[in-house]
Biopython code that builds the backbone (N, CA, C, O; Angstrom):
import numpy as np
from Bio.PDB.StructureBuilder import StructureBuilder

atoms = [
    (1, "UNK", "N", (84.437, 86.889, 114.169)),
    (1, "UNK", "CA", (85.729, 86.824, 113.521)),
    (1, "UNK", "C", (86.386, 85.495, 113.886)),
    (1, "UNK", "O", (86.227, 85.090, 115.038)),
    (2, "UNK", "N", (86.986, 84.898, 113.173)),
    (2, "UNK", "CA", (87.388, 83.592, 112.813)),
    (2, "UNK", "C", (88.843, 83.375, 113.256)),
    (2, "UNK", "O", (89.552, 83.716, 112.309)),
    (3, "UNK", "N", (89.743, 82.871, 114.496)),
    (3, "UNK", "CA", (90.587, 83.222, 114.932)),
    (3, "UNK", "C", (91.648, 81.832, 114.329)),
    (3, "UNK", "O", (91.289, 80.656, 114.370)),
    (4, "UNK", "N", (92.895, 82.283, 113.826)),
    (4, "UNK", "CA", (93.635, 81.561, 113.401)),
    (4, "UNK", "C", (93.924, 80.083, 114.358)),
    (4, "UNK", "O", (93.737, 79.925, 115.564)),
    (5, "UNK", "N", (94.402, 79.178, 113.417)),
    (5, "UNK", "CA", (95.319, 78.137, 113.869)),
    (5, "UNK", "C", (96.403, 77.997, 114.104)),
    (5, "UNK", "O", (96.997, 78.882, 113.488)),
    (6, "UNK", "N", (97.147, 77.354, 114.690)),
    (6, "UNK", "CA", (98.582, 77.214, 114.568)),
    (6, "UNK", "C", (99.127, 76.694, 113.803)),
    (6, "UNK", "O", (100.356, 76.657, 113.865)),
    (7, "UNK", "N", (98.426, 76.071, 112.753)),
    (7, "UNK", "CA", (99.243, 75.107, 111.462)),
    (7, "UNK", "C", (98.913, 76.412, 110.342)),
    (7, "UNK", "O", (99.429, 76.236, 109.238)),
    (8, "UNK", "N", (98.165, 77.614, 110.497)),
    (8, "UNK", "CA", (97.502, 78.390, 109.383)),
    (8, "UNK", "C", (98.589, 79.335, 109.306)),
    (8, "UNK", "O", (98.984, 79.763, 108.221)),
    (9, "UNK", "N", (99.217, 79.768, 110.698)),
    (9, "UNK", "CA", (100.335, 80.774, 110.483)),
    (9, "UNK", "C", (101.706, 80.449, 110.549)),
    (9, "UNK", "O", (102.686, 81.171, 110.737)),
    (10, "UNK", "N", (101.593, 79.125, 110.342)),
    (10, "UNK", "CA", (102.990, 78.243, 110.589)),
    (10, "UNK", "C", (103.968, 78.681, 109.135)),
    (10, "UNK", "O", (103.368, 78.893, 108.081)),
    (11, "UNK", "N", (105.416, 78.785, 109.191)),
    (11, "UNK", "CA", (105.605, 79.627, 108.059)),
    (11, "UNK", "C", (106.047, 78.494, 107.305)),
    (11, "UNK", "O", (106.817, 77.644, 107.752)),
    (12, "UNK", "N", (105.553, 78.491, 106.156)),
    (12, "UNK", "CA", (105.600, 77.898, 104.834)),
    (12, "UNK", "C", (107.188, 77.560, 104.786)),
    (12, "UNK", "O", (107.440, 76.451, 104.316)),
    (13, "UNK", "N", (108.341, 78.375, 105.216)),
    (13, "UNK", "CA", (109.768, 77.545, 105.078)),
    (13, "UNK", "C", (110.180, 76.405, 105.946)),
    (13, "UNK", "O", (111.178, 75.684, 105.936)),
    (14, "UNK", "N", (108.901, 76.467, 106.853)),
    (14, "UNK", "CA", (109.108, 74.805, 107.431)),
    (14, "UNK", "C", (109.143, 73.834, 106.560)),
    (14, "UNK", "O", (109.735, 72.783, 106.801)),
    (15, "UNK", "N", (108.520, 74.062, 105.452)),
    (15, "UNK", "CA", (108.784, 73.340, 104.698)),
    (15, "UNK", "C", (110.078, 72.078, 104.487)),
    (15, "UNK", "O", (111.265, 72.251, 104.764)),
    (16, "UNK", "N", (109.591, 71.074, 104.044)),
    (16, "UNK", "CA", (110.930, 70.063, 103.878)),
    (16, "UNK", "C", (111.636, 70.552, 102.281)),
    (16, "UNK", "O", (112.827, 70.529, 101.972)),
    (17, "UNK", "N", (110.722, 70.887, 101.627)),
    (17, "UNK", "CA", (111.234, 71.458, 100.117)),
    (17, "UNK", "C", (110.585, 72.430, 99.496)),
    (17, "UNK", "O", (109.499, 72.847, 99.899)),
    (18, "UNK", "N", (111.073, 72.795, 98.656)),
    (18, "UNK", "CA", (110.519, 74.136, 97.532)),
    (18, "UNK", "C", (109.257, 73.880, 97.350)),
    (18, "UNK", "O", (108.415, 74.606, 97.876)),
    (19, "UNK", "N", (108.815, 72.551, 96.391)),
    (19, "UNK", "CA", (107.605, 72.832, 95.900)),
    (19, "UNK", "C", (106.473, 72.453, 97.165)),
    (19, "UNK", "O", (105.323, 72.890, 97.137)),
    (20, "UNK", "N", (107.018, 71.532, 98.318)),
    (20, "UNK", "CA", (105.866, 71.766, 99.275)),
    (20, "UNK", "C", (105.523, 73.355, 99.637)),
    (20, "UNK", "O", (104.477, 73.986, 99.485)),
    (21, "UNK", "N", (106.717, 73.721, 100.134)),
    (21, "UNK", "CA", (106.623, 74.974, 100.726)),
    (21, "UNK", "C", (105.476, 75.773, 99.634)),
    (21, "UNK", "O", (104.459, 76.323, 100.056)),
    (22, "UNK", "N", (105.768, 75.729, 98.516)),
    (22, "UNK", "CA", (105.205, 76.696, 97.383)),
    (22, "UNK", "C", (103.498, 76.172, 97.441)),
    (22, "UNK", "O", (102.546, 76.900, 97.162)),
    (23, "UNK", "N", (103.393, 74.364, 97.988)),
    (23, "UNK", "CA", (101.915, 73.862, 97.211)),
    (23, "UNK", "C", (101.200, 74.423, 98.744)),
    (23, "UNK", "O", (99.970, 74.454, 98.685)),
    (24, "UNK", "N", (101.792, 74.862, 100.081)),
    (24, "UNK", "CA", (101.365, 75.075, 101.163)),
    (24, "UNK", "C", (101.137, 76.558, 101.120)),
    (24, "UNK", "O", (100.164, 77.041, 101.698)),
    (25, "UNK", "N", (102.140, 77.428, 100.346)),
    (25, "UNK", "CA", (101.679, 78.634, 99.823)),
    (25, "UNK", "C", (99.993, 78.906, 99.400)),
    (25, "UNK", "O", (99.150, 79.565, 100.008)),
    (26, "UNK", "N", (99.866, 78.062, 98.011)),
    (26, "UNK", "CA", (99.149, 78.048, 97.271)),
    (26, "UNK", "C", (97.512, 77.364, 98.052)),
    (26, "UNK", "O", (96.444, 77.943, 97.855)),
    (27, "UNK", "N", (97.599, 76.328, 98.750)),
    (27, "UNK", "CA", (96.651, 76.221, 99.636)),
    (27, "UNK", "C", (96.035, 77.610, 100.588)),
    (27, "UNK", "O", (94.969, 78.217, 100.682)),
    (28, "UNK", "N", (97.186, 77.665, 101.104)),
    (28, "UNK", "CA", (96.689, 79.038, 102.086)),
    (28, "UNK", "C", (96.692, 80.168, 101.500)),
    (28, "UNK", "O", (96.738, 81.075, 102.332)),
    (29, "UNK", "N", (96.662, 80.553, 100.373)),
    (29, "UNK", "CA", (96.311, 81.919, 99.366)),
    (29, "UNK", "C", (95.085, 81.606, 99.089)),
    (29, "UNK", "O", (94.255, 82.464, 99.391)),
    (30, "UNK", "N", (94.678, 80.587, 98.579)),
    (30, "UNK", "CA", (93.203, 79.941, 97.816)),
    (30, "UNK", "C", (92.184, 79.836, 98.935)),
    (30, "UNK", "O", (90.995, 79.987, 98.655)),
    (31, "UNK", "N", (92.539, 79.602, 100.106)),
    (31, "UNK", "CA", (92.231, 79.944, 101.319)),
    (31, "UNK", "C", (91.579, 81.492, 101.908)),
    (31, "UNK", "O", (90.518, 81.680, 102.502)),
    (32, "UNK", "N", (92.586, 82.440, 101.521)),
    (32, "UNK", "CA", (92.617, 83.554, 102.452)),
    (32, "UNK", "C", (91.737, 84.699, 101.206)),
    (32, "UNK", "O", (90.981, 85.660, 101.349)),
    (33, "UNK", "N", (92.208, 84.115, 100.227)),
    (33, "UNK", "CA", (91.691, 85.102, 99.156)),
    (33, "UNK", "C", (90.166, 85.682, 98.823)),
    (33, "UNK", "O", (89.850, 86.811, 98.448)),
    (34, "UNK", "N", (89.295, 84.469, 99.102)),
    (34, "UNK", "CA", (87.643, 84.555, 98.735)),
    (34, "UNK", "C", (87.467, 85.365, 100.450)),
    (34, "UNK", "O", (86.740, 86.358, 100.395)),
    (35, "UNK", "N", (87.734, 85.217, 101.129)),
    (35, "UNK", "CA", (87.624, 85.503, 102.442)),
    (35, "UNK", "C", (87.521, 87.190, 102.425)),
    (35, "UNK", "O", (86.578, 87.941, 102.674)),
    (36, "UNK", "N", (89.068, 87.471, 101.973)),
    (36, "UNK", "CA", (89.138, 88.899, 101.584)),
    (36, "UNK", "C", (88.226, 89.889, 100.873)),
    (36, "UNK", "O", (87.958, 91.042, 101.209)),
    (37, "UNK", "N", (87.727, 89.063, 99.620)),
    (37, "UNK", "CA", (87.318, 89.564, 98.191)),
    (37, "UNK", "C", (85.703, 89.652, 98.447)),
    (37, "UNK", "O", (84.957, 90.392, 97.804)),
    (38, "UNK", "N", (85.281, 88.749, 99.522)),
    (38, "UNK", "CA", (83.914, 88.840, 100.062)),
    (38, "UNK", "C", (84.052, 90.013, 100.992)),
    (38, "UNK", "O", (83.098, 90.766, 100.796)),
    (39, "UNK", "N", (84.712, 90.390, 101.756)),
    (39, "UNK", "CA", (84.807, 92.070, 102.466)),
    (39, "UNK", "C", (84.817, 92.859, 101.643)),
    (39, "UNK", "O", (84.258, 93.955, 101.686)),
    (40, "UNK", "N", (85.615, 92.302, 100.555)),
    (40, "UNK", "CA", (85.993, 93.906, 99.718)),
    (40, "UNK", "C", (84.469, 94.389, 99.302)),
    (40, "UNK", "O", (83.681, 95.268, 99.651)),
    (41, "UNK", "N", (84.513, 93.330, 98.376)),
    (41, "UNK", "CA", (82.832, 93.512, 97.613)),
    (41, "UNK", "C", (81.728, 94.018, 98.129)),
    (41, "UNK", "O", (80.907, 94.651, 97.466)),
    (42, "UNK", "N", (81.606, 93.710, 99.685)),
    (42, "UNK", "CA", (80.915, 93.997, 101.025)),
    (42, "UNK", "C", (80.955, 95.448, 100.683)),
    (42, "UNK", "O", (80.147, 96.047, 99.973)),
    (43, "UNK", "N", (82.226, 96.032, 101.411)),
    (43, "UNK", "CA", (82.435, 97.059, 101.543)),
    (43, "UNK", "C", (82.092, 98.085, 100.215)),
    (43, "UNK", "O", (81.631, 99.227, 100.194)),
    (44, "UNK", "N", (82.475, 97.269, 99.240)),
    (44, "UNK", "CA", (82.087, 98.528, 98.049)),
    (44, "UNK", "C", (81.134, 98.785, 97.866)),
    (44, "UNK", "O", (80.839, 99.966, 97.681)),
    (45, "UNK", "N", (80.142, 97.717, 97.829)),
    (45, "UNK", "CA", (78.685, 97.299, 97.373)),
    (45, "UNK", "C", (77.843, 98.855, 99.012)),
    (45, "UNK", "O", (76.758, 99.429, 98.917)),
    (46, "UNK", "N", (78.583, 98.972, 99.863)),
    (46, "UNK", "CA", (77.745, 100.001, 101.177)),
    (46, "UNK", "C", (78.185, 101.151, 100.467)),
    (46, "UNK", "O", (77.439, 102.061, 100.105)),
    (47, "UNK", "N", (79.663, 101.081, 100.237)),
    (47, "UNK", "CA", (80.067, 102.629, 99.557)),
    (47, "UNK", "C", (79.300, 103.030, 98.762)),
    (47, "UNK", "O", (79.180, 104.255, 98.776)),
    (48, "UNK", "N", (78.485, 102.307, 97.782)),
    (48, "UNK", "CA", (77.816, 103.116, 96.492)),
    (48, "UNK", "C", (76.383, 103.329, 97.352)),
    (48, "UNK", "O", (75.786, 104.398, 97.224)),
    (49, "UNK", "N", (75.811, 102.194, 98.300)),
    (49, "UNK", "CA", (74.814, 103.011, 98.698)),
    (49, "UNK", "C", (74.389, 103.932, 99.981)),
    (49, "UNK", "O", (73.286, 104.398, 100.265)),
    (50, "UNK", "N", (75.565, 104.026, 100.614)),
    (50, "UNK", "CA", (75.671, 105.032, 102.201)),
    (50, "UNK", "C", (75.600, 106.173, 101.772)),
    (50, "UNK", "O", (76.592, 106.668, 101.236)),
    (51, "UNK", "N", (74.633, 106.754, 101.870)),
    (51, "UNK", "CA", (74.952, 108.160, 102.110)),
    (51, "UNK", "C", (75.852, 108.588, 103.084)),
    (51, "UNK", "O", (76.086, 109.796, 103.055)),
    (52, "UNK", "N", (76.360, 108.003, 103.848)),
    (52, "UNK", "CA", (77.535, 108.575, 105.034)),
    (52, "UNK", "C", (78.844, 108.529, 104.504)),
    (52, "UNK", "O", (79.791, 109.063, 105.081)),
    (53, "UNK", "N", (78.977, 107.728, 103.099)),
    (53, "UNK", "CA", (79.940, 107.529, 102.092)),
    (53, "UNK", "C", (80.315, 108.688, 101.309)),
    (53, "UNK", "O", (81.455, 109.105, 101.106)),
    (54, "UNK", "N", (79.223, 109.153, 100.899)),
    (54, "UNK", "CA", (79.509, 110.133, 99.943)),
    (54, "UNK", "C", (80.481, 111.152, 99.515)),
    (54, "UNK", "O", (80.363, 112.194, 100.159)),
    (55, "UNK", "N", (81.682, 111.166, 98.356)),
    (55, "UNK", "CA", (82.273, 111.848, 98.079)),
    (55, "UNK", "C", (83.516, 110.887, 98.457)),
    (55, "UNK", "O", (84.593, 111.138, 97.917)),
    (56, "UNK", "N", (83.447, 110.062, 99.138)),
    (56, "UNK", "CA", (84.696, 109.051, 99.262)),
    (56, "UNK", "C", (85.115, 108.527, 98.194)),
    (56, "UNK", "O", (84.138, 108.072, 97.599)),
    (57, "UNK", "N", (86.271, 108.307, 97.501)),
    (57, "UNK", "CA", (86.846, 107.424, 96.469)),
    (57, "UNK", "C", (86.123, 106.290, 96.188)),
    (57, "UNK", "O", (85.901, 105.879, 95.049)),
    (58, "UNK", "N", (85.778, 105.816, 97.136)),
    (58, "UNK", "CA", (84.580, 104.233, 96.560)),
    (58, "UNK", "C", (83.931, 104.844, 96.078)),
    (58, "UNK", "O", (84.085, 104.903, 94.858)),
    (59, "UNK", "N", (83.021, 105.521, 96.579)),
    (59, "UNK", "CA", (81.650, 106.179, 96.346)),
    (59, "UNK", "C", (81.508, 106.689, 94.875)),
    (59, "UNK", "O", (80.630, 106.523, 94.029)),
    (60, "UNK", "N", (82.779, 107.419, 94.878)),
    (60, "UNK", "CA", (82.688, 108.476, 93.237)),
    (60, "UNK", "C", (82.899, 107.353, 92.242)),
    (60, "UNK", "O", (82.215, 107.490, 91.227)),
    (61, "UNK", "N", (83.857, 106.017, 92.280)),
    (61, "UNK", "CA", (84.594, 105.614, 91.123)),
    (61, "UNK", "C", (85.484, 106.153, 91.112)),
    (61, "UNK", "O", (86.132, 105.535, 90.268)),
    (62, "UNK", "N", (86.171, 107.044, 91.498)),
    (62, "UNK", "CA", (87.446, 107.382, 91.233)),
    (62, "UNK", "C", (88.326, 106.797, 91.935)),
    (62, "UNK", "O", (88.156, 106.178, 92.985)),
    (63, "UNK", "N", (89.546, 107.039, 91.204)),
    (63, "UNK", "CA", (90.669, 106.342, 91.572)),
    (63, "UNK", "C", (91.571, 106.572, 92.970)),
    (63, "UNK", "O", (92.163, 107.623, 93.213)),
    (64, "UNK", "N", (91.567, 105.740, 93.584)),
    (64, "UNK", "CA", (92.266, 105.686, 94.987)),
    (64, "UNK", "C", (94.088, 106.391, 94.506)),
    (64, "UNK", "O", (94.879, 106.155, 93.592)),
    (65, "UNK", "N", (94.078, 107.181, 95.537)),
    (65, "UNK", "CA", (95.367, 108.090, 95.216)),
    (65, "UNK", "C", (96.596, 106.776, 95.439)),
    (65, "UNK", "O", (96.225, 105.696, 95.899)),
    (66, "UNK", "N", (98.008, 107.003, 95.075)),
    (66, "UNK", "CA", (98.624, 106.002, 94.839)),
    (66, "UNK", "C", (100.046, 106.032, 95.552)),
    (66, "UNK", "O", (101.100, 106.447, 95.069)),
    (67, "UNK", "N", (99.825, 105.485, 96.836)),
    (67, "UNK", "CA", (100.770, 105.127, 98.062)),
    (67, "UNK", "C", (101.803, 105.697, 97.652)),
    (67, "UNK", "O", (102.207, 105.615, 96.491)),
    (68, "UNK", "N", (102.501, 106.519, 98.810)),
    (68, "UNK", "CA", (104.189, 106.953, 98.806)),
    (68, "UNK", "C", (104.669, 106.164, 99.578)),
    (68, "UNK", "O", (105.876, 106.189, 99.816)),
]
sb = StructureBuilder()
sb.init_structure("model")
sb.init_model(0)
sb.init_chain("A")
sb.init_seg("    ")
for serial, (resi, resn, name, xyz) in enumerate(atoms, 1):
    if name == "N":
        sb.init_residue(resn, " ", resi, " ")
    sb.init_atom(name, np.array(xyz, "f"), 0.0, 1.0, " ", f" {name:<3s}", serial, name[0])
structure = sb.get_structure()
């Protein structure tokens, strides 16, 4: 596991202005996103074939119940 920087969690309203703040946003989303989307995929791609999965919401296709 890949342990942060100090410029990575530095908060974006340090910023000197809007659109830096927003283009430092946009760096560190484009960043964090493939990172994520490679676990997810990970993870789904075991759900369909674990049998230790089975009957779980990944597993079936069905729809994940929807947060209160």
């Amino acid at each position: 596991m890949r342990q942060r920087t100090s410029g990575e969690s530095a908060p974006a309203p340090a910023a000197p202005d809007a659109v830096t703040a927003l283009e430092v946003f946009a760096r560190r989303h484009a960043a964090f996103v493939p990172r994520v989307l490679a676990v997810s995929h990970a993870v789904e791609r075991v759900a369909r074939t674990d049998p230790d999965t089975a009957g779980t919401p990944s597993s079936t296709g069905a729809a994940r119940p929807a947060r209160r």
